[in-house]
N, C-alpha and C positions, 0 to 999 in steps of 0.2 A: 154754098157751104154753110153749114148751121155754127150756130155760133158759138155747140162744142169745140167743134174742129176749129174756129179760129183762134179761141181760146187754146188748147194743144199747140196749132201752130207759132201764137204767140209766145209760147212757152219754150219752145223748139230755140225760136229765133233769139230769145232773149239766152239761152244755154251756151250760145257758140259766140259771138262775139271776141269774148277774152281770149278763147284761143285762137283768132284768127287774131285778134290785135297781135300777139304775142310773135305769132309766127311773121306776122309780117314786117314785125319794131327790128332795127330801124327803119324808115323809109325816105328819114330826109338829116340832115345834120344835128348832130346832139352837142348839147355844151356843157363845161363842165367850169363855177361859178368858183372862183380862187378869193377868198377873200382876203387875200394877202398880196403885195405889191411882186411885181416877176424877181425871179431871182434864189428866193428863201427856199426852203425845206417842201414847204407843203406845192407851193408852184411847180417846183421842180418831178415832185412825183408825179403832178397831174401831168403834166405834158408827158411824162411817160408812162403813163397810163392812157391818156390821148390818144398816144401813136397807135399804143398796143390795140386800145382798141376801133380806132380807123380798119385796120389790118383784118382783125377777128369780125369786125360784123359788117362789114365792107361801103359805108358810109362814114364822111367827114367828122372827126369828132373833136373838137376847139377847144383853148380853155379862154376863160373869161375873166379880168382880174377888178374885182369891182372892192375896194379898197374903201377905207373910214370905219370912223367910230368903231376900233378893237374888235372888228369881222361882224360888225351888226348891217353895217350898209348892203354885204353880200350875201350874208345868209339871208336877209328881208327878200333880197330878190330872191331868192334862189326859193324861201319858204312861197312865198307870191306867184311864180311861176308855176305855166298849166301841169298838172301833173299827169302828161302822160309819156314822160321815162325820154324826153329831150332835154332838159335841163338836168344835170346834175350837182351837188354842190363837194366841193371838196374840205368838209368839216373837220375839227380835229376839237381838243379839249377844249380851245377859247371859245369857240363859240359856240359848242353842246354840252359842257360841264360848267366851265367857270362864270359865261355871263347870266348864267338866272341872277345868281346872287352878287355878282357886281352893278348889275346894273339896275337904276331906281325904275326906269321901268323900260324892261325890254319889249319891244314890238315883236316878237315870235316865242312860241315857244318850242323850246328843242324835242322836247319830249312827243307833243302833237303835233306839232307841222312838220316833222322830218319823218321819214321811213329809212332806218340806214339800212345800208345795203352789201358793205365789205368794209370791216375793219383794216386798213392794209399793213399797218406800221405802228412803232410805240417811238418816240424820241425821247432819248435816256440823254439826262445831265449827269455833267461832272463837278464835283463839288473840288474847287482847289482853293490854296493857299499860297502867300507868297511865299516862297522858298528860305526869305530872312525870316519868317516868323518860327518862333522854339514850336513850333507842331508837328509832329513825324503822324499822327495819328487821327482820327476821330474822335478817341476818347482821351487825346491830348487839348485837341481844342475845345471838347466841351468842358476840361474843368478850367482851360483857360478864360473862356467863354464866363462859368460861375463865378472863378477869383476875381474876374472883373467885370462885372453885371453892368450891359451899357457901353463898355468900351468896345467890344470886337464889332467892325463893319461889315456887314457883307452888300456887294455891289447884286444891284439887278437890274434887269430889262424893263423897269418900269413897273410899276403896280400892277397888280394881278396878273404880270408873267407866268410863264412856266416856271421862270427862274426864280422870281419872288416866292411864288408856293410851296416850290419846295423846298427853301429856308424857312418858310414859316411852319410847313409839316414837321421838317427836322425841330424846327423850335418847341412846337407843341408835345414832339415824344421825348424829347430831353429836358425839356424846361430851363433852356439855357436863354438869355436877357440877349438880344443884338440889336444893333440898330443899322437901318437898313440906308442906302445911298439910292436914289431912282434914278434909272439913266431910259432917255430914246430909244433905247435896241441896245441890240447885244455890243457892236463894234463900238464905241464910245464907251463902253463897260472895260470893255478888254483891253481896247486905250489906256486908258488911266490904270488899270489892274498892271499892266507893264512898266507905267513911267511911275509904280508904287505907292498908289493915292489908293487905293483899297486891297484892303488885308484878304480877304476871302471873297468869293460866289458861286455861284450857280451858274451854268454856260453851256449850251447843249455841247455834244461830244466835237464833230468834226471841225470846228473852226480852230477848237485849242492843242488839238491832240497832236498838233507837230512842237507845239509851245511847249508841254508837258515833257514829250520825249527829248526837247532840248532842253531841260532843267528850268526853262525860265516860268513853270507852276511846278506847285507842288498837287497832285490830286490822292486823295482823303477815300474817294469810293465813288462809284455811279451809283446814280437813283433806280436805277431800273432793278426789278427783282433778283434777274441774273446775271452773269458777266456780258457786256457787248461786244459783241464778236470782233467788231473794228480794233479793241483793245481791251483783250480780255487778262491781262497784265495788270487792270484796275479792277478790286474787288468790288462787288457792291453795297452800300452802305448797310445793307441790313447783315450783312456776312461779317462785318466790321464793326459792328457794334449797337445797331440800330435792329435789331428782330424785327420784320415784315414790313421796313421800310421802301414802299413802291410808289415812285412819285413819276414826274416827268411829264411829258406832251402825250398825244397821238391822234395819228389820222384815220380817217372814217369817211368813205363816202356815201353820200345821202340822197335823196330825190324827196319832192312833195311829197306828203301823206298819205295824200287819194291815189297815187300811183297804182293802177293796175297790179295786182299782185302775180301775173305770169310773167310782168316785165320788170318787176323788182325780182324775183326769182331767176329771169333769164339775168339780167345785170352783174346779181351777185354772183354767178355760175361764171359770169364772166372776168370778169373781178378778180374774183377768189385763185382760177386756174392763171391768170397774169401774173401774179401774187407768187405763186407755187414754181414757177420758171426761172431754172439755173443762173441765167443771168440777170435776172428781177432781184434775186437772192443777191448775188454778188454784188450789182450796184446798190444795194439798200446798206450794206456790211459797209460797201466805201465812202457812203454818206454819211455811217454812224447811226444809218438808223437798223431799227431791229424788225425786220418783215412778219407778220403774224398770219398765223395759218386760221381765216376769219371763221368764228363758228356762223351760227344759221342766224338769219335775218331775227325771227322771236327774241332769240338771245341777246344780241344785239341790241335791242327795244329795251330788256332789261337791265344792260349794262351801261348805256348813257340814261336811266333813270337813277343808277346806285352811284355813276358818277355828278349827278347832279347832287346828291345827296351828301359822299363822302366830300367834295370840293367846296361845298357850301359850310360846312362844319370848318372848313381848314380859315376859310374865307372870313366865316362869321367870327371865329375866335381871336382872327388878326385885326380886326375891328376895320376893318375894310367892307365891306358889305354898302351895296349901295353907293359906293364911291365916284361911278363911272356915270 
């Protein structure tokens, strides 16, 4: 063979690969990397997203709950892990928007060592009030908030929560003075919010929402752009008084960077139509969460860079920055 032809045939061999990896993915068990303890919001989707796709691509697919350090310990592994479309991690805000800038020095970065893959979900907070405070409104409390610069509390889940952010976004578009309470998670917040040791918070939707309808909150608006289907009876803050106020969580699944792009494209194909499924719909609605119809992988790429952007701005002005 002259070493035309081998040269051709090299070329040949080196063209097809990716699509037989593709066609052949999966061939052995895929995991999918929780960096959050069993139980929460984000866990909860991945195991049903797990099942969904054990079923669809007919290989065992697990979740993994690799916990610490505010979602760094799992996304590390998950950024570290071979990229060829077995590990997945199941990302959301904390640890693809908010820890660049929380933390003094993060070991990954979201922007290069992830490939996302399917946006699946947004988790919209509710902003409430105790029921004894004079607020009927949003623009009740923020001049309450003004008249007394320093006095109004609001409770959160800890520093650079979901729930901490977006009191602090709502602070930064209104420029009203609070001062904030830190709690361990959300149940210890809600604790005390009932036995009326904090005035206001931030609290994502389904824990409170039976609270609310029994009068014991008062809720002011969701963060989410539009109404939440779970309870679309609470308008959204920016319908309320806040113009293009969109704050909140969301989830995002992701894989290493190097990933194969026929098996990021098969993933998110598969993803995406889980996503799209009557009863995927439904249990997302009874969660409180809001299912998103994910655009395309590129897009994607772009939207956790402008999220790193926009939450670093929220972050940096709360003089939080580097905290973590």
């Amino acid at each position: 063979m002259t070493r035309l032809s081998l040269l051709l045939l090299a070329a040949l061999v080196a063209s097809m690969p990716t699509t037989s990896v593709a066609q052949d993915f999966p061939a052995r068990q895929v995991a999918i990397i929780v960096p959050f303890a069993p139980g929460g919001s984000a866990d909860i989707v991945a195991r049903i997203y797990a099942q969904r796709l054990t079923e669809r691509l007919g290989k065992p697919v697990v979740v993994e709950n690799r916990t610490g350090a505010g979602t760094v310990v799992g996304a590390l592994a998950a950024a570290r892990a071979a990229p060829d479309g077995y590990t997945l991690f199941m990302g959301g805000s904390s640890a693809l928007a908010y820890n660049p800038t929380l933390h003094k020095q993060l070991p990954y970065d979201p922007a290069k060592d992830f490939v996302p893959l399917a946006h699946v979900a947004s988790i919209p907070f509710v902003l409430v009030v105790q029921p004894s405070l004079p607020v009927q409104s949003l623009a009740d409390l923020v001049k309450l908030a003004k008249d007394k610069p320093g006095h109004l509390a609001f409770g959160t889940a800890g520093v650079g929560s979901p729930a901490h952010l977006c009191a602090e976004y709502l602070r930064g578009v209104t420029g009203i003075d609070i001062t904030y309470i830190p709690y361990k998670g959300t149940a210890p917040a809600v604790t005390d919010f009932l036995a009326g040791q904090i005035p206001a918070m931030f609290v994502d939707v389904p824990p409170v929402l039976p609270l609310i309808r029994e009068g014991k909150m008062r809720a002011l608006g969701v963060s989410s752009i539009k109404p939440v289907p779970a309870a679309p009876e609470i308008a959204p803050l920016a319908q309320a008084g806040v113009p293009g106020y969109d704050a909140g969580g969301w989830l995002m699944f992701a894989a290493p960077a190097a990933t194969p792009k026929e098996i990021v494209a098969k993933l998110h194909s598969e993803l995406k139509a889980i996503t799209a499924t009557p009863d995927i719909q439904q249990r997302f609605t009874t969660m409180g969460l809001v299912p998103i119809d994910s655009p395309p992988v590129e897009h994607l790429q772009r939207y956790v860079v402008s999220e790193i952007d926009r939450w670093g701005k929220v972050i940096r002005a709360a003089g939080i920055e580097a905290s973590q």
